[in-house]
Biopython code that builds the backbone (N, CA, C, O; Angstrom):
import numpy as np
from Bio.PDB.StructureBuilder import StructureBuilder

atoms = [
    (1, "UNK", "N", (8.885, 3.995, -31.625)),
    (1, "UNK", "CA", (8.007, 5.080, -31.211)),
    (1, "UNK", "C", (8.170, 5.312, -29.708)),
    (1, "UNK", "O", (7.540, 4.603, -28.923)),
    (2, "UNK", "N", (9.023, 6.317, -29.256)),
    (2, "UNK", "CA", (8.857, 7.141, -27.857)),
    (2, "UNK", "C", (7.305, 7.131, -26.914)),
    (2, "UNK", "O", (6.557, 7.993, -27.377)),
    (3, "UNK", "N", (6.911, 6.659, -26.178)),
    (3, "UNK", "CA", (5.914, 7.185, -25.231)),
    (3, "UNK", "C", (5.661, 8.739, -24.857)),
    (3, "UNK", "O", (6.441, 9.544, -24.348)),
    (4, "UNK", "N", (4.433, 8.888, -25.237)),
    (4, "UNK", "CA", (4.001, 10.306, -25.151)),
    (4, "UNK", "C", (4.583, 10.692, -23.553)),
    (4, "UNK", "O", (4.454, 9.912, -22.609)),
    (5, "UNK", "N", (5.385, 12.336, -23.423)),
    (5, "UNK", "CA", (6.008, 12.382, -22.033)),
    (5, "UNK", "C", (4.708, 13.341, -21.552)),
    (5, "UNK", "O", (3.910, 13.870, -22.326)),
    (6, "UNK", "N", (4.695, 13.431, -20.113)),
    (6, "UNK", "CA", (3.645, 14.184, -19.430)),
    (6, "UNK", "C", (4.255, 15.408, -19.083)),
    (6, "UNK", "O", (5.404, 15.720, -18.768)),
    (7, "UNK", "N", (3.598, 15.788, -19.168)),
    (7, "UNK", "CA", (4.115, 17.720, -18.988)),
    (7, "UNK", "C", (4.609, 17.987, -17.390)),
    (7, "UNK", "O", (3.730, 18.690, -16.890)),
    (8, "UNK", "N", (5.321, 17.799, -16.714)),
    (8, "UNK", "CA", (5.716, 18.352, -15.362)),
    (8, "UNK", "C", (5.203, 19.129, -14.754)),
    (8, "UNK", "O", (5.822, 20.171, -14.964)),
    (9, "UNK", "N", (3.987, 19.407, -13.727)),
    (9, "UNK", "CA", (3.286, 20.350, -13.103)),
    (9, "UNK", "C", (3.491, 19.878, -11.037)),
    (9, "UNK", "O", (2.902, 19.189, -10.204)),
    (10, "UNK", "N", (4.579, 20.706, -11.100)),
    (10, "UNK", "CA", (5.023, 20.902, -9.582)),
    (10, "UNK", "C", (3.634, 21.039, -8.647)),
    (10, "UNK", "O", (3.825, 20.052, -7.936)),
    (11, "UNK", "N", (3.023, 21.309, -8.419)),
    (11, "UNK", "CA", (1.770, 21.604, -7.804)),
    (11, "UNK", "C", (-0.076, 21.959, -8.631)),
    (11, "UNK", "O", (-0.323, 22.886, -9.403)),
    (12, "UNK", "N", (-0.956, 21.020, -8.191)),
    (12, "UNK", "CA", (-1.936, 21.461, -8.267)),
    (12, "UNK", "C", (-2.858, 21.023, -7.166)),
    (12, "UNK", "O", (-3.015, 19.975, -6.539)),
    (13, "UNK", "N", (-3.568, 22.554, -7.160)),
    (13, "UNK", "CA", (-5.201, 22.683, -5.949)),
    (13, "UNK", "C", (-5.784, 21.547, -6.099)),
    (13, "UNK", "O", (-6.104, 21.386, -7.277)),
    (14, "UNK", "N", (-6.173, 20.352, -5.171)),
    (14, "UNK", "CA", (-7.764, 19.834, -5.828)),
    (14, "UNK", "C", (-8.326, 20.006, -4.055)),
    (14, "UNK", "O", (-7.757, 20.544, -3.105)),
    (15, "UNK", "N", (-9.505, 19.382, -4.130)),
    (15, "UNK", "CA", (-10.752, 19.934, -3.161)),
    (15, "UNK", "C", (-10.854, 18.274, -2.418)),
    (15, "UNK", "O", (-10.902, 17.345, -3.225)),
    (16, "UNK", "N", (-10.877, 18.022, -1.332)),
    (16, "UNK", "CA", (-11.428, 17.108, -0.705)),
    (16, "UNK", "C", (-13.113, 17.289, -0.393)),
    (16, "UNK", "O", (-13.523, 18.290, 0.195)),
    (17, "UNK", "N", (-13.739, 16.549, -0.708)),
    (17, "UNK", "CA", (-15.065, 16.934, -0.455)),
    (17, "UNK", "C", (-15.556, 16.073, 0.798)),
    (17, "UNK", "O", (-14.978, 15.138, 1.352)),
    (18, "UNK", "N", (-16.828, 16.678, 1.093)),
    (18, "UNK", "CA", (-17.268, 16.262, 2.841)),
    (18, "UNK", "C", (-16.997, 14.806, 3.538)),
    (18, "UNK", "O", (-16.595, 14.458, 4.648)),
    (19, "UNK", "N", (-17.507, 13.962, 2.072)),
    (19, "UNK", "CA", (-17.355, 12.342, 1.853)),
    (19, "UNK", "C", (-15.538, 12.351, 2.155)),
    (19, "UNK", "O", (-15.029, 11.494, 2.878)),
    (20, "UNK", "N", (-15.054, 12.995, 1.758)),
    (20, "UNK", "CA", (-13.315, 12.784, 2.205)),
    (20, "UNK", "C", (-13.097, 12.128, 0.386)),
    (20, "UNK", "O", (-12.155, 11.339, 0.315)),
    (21, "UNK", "N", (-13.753, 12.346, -0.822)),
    (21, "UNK", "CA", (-13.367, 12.162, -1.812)),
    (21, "UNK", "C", (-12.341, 13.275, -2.244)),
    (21, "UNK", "O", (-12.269, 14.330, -1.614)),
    (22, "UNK", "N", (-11.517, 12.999, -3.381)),
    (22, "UNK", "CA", (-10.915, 13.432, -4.205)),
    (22, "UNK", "C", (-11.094, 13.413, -5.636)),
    (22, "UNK", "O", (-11.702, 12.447, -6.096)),
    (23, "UNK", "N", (-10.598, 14.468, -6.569)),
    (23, "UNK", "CA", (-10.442, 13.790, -7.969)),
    (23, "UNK", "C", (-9.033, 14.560, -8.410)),
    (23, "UNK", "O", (-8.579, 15.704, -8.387)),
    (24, "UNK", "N", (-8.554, 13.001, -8.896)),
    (24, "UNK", "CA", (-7.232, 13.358, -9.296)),
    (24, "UNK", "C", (-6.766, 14.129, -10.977)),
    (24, "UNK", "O", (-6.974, 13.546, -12.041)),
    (25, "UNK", "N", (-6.299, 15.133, -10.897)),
    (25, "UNK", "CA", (-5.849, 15.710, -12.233)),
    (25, "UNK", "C", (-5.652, 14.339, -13.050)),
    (25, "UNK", "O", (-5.326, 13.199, -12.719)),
    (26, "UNK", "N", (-6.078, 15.106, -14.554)),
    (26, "UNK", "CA", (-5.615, 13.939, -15.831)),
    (26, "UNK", "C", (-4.271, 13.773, -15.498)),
    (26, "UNK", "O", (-3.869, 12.686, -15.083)),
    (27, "UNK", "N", (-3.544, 14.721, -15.634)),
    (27, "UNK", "CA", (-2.045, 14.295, -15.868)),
    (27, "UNK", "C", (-1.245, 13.519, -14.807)),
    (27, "UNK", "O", (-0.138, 13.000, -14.952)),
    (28, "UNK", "N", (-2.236, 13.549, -13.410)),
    (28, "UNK", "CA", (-1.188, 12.623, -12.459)),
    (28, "UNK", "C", (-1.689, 11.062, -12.914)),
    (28, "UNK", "O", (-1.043, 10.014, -12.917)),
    (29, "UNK", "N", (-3.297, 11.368, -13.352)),
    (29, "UNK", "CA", (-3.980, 9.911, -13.598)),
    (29, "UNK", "C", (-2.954, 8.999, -14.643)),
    (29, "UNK", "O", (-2.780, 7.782, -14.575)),
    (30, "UNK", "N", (-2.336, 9.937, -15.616)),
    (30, "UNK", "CA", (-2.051, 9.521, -16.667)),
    (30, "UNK", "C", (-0.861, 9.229, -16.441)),
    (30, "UNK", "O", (-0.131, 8.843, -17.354)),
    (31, "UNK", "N", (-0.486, 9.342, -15.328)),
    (31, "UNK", "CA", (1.421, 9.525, -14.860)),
    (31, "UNK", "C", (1.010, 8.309, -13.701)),
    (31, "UNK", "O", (2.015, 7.599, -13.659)),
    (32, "UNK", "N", (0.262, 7.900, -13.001)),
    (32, "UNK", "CA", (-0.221, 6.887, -12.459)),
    (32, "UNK", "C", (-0.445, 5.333, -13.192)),
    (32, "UNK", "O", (-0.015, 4.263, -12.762)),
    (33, "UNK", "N", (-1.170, 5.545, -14.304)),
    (33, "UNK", "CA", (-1.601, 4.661, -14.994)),
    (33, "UNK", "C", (-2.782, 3.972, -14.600)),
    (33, "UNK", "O", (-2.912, 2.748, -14.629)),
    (34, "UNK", "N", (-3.626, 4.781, -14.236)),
    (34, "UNK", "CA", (-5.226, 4.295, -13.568)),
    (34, "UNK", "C", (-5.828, 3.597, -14.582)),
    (34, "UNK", "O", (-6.497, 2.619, -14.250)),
    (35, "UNK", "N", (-5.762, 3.817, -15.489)),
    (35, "UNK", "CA", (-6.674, 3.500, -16.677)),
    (35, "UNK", "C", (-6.354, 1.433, -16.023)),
    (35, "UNK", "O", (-7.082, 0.572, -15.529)),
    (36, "UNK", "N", (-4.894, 1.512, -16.427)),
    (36, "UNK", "CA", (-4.649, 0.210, -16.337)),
    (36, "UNK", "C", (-4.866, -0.507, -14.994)),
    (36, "UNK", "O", (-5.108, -1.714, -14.969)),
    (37, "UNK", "N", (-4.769, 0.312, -13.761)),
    (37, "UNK", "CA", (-4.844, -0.225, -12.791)),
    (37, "UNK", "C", (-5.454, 0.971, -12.018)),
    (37, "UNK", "O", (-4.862, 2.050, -12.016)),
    (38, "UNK", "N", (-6.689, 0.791, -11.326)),
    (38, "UNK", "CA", (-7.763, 1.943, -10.625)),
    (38, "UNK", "C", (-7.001, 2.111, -9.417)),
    (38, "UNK", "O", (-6.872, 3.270, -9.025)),
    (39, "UNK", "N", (-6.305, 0.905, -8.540)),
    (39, "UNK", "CA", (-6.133, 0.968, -7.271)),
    (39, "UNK", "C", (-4.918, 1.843, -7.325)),
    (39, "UNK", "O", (-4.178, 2.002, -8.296)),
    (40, "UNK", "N", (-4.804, 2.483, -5.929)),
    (40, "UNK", "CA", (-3.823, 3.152, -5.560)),
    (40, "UNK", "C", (-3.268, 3.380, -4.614)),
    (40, "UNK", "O", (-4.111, 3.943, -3.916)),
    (41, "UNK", "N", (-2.011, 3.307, -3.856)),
    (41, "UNK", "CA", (-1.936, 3.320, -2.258)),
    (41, "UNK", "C", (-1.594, 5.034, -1.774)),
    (41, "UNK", "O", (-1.187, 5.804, -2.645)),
    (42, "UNK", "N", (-1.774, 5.473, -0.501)),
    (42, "UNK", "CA", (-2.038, 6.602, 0.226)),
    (42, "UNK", "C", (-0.713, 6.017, 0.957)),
    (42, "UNK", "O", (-0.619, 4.939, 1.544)),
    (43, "UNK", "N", (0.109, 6.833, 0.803)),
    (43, "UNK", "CA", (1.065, 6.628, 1.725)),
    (43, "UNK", "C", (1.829, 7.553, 2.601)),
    (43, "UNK", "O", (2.866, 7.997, 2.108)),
    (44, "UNK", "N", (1.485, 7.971, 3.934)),
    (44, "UNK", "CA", (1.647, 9.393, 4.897)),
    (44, "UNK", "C", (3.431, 9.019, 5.518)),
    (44, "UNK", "O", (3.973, 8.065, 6.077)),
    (45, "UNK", "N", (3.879, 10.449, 5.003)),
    (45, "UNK", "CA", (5.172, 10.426, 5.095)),
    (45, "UNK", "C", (5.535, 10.782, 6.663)),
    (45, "UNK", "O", (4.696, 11.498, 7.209)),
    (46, "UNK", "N", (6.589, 10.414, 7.412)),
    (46, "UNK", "CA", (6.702, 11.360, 8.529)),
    (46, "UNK", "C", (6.692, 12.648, 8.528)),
    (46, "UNK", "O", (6.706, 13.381, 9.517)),
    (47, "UNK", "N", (6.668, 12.948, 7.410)),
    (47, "UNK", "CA", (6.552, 14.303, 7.992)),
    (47, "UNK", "C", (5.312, 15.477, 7.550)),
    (47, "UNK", "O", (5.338, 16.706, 7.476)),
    (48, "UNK", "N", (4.204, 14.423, 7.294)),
    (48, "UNK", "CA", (3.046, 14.733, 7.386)),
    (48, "UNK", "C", (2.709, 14.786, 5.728)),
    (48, "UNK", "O", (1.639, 15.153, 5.241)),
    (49, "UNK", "N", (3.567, 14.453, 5.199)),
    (49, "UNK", "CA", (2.887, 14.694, 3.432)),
    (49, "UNK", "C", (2.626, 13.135, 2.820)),
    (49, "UNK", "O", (3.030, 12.068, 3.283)),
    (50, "UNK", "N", (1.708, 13.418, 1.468)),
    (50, "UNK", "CA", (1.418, 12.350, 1.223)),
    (50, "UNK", "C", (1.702, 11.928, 0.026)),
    (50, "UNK", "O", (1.564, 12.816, -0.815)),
    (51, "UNK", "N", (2.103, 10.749, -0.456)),
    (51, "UNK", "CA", (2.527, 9.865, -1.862)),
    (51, "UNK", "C", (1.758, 9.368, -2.402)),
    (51, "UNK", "O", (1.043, 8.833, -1.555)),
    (52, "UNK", "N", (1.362, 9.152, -3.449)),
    (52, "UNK", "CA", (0.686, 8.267, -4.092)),
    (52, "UNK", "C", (1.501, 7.632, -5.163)),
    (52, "UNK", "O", (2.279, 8.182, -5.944)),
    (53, "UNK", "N", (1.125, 6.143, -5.040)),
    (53, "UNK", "CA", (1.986, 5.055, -5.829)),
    (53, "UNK", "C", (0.949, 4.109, -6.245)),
    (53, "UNK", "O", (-0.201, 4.068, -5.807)),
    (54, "UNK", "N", (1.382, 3.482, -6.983)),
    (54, "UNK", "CA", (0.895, 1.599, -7.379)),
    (54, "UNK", "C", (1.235, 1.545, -6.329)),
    (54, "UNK", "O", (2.217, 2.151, -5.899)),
    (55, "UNK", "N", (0.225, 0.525, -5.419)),
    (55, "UNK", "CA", (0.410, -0.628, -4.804)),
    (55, "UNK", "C", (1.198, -1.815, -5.408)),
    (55, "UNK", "O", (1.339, -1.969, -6.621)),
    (56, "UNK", "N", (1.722, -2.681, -4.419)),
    (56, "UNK", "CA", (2.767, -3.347, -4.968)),
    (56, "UNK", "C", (1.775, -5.000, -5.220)),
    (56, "UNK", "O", (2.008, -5.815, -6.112)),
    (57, "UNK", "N", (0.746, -5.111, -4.215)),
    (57, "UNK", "CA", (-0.069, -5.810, -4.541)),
    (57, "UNK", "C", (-2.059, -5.482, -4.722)),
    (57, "UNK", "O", (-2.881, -5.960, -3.941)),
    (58, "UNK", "N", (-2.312, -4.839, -5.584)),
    (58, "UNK", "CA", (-3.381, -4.020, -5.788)),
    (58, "UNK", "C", (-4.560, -4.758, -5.316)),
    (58, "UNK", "O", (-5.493, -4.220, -4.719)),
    (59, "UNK", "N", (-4.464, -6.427, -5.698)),
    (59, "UNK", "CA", (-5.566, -7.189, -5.585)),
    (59, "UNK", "C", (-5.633, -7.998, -4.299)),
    (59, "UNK", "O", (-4.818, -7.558, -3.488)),
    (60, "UNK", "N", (-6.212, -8.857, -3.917)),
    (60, "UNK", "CA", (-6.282, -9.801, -3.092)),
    (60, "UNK", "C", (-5.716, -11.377, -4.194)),
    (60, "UNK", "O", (-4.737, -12.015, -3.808)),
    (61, "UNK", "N", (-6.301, -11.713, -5.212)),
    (61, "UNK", "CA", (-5.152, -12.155, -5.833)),
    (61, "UNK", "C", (-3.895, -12.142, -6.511)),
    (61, "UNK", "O", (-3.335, -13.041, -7.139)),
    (62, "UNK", "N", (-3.354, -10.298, -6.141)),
    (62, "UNK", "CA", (-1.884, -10.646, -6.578)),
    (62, "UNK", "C", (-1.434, -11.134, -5.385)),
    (62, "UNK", "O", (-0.252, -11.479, -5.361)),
    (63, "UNK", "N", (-2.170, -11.263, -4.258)),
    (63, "UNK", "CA", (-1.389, -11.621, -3.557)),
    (63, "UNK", "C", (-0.930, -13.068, -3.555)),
    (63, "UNK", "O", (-0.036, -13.301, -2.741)),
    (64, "UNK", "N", (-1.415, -14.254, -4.405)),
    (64, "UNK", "CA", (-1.596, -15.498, -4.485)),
    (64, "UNK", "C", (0.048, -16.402, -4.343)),
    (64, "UNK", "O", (0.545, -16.655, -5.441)),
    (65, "UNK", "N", (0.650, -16.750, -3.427)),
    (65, "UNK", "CA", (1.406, -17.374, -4.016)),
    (65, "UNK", "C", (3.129, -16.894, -3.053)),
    (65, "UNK", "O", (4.127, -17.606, -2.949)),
    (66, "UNK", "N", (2.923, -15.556, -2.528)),
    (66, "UNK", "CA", (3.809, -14.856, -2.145)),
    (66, "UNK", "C", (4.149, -15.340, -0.967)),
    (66, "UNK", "O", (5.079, -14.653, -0.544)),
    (67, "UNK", "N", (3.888, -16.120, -0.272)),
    (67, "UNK", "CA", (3.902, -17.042, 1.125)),
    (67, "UNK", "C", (4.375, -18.853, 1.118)),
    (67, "UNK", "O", (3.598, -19.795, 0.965)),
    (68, "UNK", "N", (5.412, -18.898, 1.268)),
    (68, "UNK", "CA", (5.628, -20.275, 0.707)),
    (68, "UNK", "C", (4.454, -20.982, 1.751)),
    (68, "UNK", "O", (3.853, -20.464, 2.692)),
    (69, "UNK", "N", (4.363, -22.666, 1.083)),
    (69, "UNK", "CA", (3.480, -23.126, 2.337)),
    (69, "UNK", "C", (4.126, -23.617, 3.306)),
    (69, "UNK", "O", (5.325, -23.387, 3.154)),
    (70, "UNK", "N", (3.870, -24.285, 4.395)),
    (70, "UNK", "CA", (4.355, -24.067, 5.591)),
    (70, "UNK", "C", (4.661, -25.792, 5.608)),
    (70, "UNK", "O", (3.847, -26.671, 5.325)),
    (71, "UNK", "N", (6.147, -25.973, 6.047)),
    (71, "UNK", "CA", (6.470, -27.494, 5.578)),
    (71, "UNK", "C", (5.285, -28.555, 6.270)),
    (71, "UNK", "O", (4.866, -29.536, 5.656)),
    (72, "UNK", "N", (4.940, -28.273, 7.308)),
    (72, "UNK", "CA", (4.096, -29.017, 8.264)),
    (72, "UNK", "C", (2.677, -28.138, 8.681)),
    (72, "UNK", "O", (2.780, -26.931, 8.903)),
    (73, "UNK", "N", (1.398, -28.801, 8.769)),
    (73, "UNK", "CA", (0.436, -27.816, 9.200)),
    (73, "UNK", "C", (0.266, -27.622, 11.111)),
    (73, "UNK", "O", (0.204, -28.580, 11.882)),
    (74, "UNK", "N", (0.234, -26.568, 11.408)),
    (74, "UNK", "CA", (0.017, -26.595, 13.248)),
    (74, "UNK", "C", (-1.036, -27.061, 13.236)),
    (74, "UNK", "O", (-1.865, -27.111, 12.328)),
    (75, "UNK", "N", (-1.071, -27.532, 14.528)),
    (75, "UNK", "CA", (-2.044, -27.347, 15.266)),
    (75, "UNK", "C", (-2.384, -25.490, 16.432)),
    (75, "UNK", "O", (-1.636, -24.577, 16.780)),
    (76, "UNK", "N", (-3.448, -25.698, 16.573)),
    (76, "UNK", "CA", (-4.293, -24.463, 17.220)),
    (76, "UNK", "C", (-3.251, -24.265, 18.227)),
    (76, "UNK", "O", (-2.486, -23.329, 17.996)),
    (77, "UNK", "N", (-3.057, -24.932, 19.277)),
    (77, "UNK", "CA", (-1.766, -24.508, 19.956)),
    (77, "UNK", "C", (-0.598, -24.000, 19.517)),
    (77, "UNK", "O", (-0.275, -22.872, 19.889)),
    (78, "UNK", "N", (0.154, -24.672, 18.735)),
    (78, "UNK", "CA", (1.177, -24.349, 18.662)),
    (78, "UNK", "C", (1.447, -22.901, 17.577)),
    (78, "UNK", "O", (2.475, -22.225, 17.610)),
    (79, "UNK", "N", (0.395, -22.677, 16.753)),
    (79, "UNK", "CA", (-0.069, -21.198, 16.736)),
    (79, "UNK", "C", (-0.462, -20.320, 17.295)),
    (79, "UNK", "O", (-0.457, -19.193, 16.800)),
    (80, "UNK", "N", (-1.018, -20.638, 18.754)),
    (80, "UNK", "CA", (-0.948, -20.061, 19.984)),
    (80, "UNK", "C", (0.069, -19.267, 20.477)),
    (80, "UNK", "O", (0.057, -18.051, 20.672)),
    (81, "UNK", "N", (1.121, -20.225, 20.696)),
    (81, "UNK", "CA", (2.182, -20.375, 21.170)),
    (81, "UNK", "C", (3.532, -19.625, 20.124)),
    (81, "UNK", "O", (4.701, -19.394, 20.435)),
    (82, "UNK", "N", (2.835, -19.395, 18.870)),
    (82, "UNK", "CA", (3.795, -18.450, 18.533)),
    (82, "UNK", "C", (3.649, -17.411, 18.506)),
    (82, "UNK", "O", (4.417, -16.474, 18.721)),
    (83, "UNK", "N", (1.724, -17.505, 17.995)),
    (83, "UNK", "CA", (1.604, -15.550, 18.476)),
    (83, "UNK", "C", (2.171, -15.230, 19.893)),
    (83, "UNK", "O", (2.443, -14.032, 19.977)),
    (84, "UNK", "N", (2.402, -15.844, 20.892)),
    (84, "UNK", "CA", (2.502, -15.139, 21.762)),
    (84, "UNK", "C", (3.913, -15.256, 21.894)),
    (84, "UNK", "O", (4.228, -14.484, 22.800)),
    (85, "UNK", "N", (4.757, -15.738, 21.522)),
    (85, "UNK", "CA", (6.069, -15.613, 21.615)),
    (85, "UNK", "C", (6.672, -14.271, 20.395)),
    (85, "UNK", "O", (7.850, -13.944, 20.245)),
    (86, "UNK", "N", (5.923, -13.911, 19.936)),
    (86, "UNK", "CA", (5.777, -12.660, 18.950)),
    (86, "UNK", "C", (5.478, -11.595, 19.363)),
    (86, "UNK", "O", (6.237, -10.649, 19.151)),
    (87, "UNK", "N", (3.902, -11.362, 20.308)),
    (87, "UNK", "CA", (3.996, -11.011, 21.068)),
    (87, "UNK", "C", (4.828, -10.428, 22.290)),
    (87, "UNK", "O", (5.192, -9.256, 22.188)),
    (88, "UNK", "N", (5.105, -11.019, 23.244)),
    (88, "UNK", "CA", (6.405, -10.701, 24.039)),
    (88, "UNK", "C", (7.236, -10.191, 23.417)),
    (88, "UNK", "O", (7.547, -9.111, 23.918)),
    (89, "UNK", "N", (8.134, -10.588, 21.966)),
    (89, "UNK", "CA", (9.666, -10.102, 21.463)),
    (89, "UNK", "C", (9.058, -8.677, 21.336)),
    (89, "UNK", "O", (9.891, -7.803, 21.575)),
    (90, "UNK", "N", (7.606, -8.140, 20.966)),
    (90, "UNK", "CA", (7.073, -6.905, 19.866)),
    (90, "UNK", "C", (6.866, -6.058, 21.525)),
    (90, "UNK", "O", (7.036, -4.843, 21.627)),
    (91, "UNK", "N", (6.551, -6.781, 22.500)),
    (91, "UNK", "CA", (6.826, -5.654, 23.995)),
    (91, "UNK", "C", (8.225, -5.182, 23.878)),
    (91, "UNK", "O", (8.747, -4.130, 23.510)),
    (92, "UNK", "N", (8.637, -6.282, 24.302)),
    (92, "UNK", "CA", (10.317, -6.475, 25.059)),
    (92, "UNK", "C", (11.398, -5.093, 23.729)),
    (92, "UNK", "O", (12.186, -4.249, 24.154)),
    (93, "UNK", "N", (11.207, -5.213, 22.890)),
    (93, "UNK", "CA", (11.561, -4.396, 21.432)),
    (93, "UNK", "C", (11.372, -2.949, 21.674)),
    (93, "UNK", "O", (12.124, -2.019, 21.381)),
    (94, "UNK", "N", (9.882, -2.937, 22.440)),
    (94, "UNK", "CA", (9.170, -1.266, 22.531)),
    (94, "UNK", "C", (9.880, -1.303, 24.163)),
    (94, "UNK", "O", (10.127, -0.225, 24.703)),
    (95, "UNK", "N", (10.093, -2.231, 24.677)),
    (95, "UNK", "CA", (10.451, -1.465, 26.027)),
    (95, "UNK", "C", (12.650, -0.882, 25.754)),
    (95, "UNK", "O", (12.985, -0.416, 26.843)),
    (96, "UNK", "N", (13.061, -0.867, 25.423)),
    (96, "UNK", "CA", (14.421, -0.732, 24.740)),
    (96, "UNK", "C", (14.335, 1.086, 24.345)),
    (96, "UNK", "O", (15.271, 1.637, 23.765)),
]
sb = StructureBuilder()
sb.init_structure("model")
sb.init_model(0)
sb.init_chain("A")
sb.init_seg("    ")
for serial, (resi, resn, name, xyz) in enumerate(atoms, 1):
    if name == "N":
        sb.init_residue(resn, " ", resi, " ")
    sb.init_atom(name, np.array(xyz, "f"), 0.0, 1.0, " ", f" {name:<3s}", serial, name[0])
structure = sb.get_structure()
């Protein structure tokens, strides 16, 4: 059995309201897959337009796991000492 296909609609009007809400057409909802997953990311293109996608991590626990752990734990300094060596490279980068 084929998956029902969604009808292709190049453009539709919707209304931002005062709150800065939206409501999204059935057919993008349904081309989204909200039902299964509500969240959604806003993503502003350079050149001023906007995407909407799945997020790649929707939850705070998909995020679980995606960070290996760290062979040794710091100390407060020496996490200090790297933000700021992060720091500096993230100047030194913008001054170029």
């Amino acid at each position: 059995m084929q998956p029902a296909t969604i009808p292709y609609q190049p453009e539709t009007i919707i209304t931002v309201t005062r709150k800065g809400q939206i409501t999204l057409p059935a057919h993008a909802r349904r081309l989204l897959n909200t039902e299964k997953n509500p969240k959604l990311a806003v993503v502003v293109e350079p050149d001023g337009s906007l995407t909407l996608k799945q997020p790649k991590y929707p939850t705070l626990e998909s995020l679980a796991g995606i960070i290996p752990p760290l062979n040794s734990p710091k100390t407060w300094e020496e996490v200090e000492a790297i933000i700021a060596e992060d720091r500096t490279e993230a100047y030194l980068a913008k001054q170029k």
